[in-house]
C-alpha positions in Angstrom: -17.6 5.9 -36.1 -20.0 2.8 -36.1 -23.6 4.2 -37.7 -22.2 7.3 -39.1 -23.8 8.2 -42.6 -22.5 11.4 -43.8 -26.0 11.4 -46.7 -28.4 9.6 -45.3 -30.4 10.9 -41.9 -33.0 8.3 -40.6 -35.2 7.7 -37.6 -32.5 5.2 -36.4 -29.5 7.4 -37.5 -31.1 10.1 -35.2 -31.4 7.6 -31.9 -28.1 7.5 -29.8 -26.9 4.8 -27.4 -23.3 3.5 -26.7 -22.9 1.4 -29.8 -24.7 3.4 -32.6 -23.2 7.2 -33.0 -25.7 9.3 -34.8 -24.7 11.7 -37.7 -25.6 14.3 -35.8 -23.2 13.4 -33.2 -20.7 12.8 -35.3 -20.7 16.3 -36.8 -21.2 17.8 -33.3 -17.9 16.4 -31.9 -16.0 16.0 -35.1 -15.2 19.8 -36.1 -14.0 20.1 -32.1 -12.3 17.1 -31.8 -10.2 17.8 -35.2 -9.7 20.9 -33.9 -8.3 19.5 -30.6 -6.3 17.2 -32.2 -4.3 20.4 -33.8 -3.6 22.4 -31.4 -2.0 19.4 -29.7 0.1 18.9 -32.4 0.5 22.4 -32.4 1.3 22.9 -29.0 4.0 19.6 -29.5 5.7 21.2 -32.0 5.9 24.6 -30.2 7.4 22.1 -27.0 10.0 20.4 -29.2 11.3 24.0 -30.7 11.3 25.4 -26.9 13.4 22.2 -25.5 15.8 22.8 -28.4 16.2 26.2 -27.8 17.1 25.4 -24.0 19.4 22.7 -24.8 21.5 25.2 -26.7 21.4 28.0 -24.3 22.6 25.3 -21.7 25.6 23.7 -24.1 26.4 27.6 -24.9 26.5 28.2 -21.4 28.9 25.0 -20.7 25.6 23.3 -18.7 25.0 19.9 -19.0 22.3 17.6 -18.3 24.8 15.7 -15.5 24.9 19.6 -13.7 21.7 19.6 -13.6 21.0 16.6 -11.8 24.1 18.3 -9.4 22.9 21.3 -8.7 19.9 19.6 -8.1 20.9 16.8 -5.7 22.8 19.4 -4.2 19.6 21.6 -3.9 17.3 18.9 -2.4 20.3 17.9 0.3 19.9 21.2 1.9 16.6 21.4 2.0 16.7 17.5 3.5 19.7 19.1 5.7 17.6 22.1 7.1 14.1 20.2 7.5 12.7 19.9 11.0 13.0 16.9 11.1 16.2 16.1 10.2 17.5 18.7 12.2 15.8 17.2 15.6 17.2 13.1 14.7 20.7 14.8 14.4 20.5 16.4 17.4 19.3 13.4 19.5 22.4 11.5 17.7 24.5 14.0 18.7 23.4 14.0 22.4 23.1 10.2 22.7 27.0 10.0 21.0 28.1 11.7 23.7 26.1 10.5 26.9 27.5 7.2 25.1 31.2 8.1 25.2 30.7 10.0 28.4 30.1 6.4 29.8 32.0 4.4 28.3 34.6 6.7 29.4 34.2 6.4 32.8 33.9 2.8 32.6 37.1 2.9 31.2 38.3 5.2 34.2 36.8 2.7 36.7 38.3 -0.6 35.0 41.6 1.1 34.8 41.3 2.4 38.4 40.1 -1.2 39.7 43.2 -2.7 37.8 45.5 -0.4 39.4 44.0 -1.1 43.2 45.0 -5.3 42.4 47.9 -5.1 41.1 49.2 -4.4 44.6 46.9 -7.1 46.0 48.8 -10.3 46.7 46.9 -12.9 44.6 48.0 -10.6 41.6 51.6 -10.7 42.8 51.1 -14.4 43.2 50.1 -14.7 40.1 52.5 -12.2 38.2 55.3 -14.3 39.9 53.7 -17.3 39.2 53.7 -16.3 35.0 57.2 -14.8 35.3 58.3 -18.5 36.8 56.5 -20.0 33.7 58.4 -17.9 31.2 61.8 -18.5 32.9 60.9 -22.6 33.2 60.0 -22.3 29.6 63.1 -20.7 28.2 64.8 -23.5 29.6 62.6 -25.9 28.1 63.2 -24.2 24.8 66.9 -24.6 25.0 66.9 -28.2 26.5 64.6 -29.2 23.2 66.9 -27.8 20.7 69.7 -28.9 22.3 67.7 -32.6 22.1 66.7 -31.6 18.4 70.1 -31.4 17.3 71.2 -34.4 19.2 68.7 -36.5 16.8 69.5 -35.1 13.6 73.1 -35.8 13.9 72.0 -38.9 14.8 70.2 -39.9 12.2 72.8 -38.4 9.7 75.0 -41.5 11.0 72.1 -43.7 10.2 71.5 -42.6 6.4 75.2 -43.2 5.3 
């Protein structure tokens, strides 16, 4: 410490302020501070042998730092799971999943009622004859362009040679 003379005491070894430490001061928090200083080493030591000790109880006892953090997570989901909280968002979930399928089932219900009532209008007939006339007229079609296809590639065979 800055102003520490172990031998010599003066008037200005006596005075204290934040950057001159007086002898006396220096004795006065030395012996505790040393003293400190041990018994956290001490105490370190002690710590070290004790985490030892448990490690070995735990490998003898097939534990392993990865349990641990298992039984842990596992410990800290239930108390997440049962928490007021949580409890009262998973029950509003639960309600609002089923006021939600609860109408969109009777939408469902509705639209296929609604469908029902116009198929036997007349415009849906109209129009159901209408598409049945389209894939008829278009099966035709289908056979008159392969029929046409065919036509041109034998045709152009007699070109090529």
């Amino acid at each position: 410490m800055k102003g520490c003379n172990k031998f010599k005491l003066s008037s200005l070894a006596l005075k204290t302020d934040i950057h001159n430490v007086s002898c006396i001061d220096c004795f006065g928090f030395s012996f505790p501070f040393s003293q400190t200083e041990d018994e956290i080493q001490t105490l370190r030591q002690v710590l070290l042998a004790k985490e030892k000790y448990a490690a070995d109880i735990r490998r003898q006892l097939g534990m392993s730092s990865l349990t641990n953090i298992k039984q842990s997570l596992s410990k800290g989901w239930q108390e997440v799971q049962t928490s007021s909280p949580y409890v009262r968002t998973r029950d509003s979930l639960s309600h609002a999943g089923q006021v939600t399928s609860a109408a969109v089932s009777s939408v469902g219900m509705a639209i296929t009622r609604r469908l029902a009532q116009m198929r036997h209008s007349s415009t849906f007939r109209s129009f159901e004859d209408m598409v049945g006339n389209m894939k008829v007229n278009s099966r035709h079609m289908n056979a008159t362009l392969f029929s046409l296809l065919l036509i041109v590639l034998s045709t152009d065979h007699l070109f090529l040679v």
